[in-house]
C-alpha positions in Angstrom: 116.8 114.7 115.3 120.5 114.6 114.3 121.9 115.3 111.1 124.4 112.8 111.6 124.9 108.6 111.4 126.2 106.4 113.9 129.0 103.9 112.7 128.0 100.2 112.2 130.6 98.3 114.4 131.6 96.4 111.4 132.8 99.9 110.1 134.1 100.8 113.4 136.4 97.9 113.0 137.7 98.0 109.8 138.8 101.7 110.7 140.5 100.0 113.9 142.2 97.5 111.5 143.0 100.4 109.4 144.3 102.8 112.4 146.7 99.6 113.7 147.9 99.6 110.0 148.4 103.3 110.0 150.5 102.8 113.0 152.3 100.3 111.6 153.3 101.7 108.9 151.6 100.5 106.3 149.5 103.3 104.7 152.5 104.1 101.9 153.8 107.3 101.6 150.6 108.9 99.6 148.1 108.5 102.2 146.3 111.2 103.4 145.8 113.5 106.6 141.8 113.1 105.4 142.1 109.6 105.5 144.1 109.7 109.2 141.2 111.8 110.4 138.8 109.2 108.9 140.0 106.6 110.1 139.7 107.6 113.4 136.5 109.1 113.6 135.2 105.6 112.5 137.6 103.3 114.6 136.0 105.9 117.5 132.5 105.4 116.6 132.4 109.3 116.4 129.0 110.4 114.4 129.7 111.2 110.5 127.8 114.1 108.8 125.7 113.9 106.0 128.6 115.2 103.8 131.0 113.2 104.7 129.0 110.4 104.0 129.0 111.9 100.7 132.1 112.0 100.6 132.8 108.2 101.7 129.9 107.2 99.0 132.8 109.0 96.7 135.8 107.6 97.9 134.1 104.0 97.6 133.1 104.7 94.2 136.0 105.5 92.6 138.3 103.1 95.1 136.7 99.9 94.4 138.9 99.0 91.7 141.7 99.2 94.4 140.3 95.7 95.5 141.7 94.2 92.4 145.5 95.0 93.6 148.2 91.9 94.8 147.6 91.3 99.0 144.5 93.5 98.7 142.3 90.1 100.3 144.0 88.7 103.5 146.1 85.7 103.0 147.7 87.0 100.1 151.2 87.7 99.5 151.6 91.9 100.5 148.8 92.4 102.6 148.1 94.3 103.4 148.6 97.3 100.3 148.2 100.7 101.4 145.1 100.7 98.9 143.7 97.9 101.4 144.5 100.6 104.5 143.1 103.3 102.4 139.8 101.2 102.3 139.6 100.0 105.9 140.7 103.4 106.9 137.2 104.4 105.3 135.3 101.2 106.3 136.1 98.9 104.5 133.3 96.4 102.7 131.1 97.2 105.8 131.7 100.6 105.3 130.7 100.8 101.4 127.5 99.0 102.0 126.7 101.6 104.8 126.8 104.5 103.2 125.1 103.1 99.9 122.7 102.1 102.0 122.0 105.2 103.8 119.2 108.2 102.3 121.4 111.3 101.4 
């Protein structure tokens, strides 16, 4: 048995969406190297620990208020923010309902 969880593919690609962003040059100057690696360990499907889940159950928490910011839902005028590549970088809405959903 692993200690470790598999990526939905909806979370695998919001990361994607997030790592196209990243590339872009989107994320703002205040996003970080543990969001980078994030990203692409989701956009690659790669397994995520029981802490880091942990962690993402965190970042979620205390990020959702970031959905309330101008261009954070597509169609809107800026998207999208870099709080919108932050959360897509983690999983986005897929990703949030994931992790709460998991057992840690």
């Amino acid at each position: 048995m692993t200690d470790g969880f598999s990526p939905p593919k909806g979370v695998q690609q919001a990361a994607q969406r997030a790592v196209r962003w990243i590339d872009d040059g989107k994320a703002g100057r205040n996003f970080t190297d543990v969001g980078r690696r994030r990203a692409h360990q989701l956009a690659d499907g790669d397994e995520v620990s029981r802490a880091d889940a942990k962690k993402m159950r965190a970042y979620f928490a205390r990020h959702t208020v970031d959905k309330d910011a101008s261009g954070f839902k597509r169609g809107t005028e800026g998207y999208p923010p870099p709080g919108r590549v932050a959360w897509d970088a983690w999983g986005g809405d897929p990703g949030e309902r994931w992790v709460r959903g998991l057992d840690l």
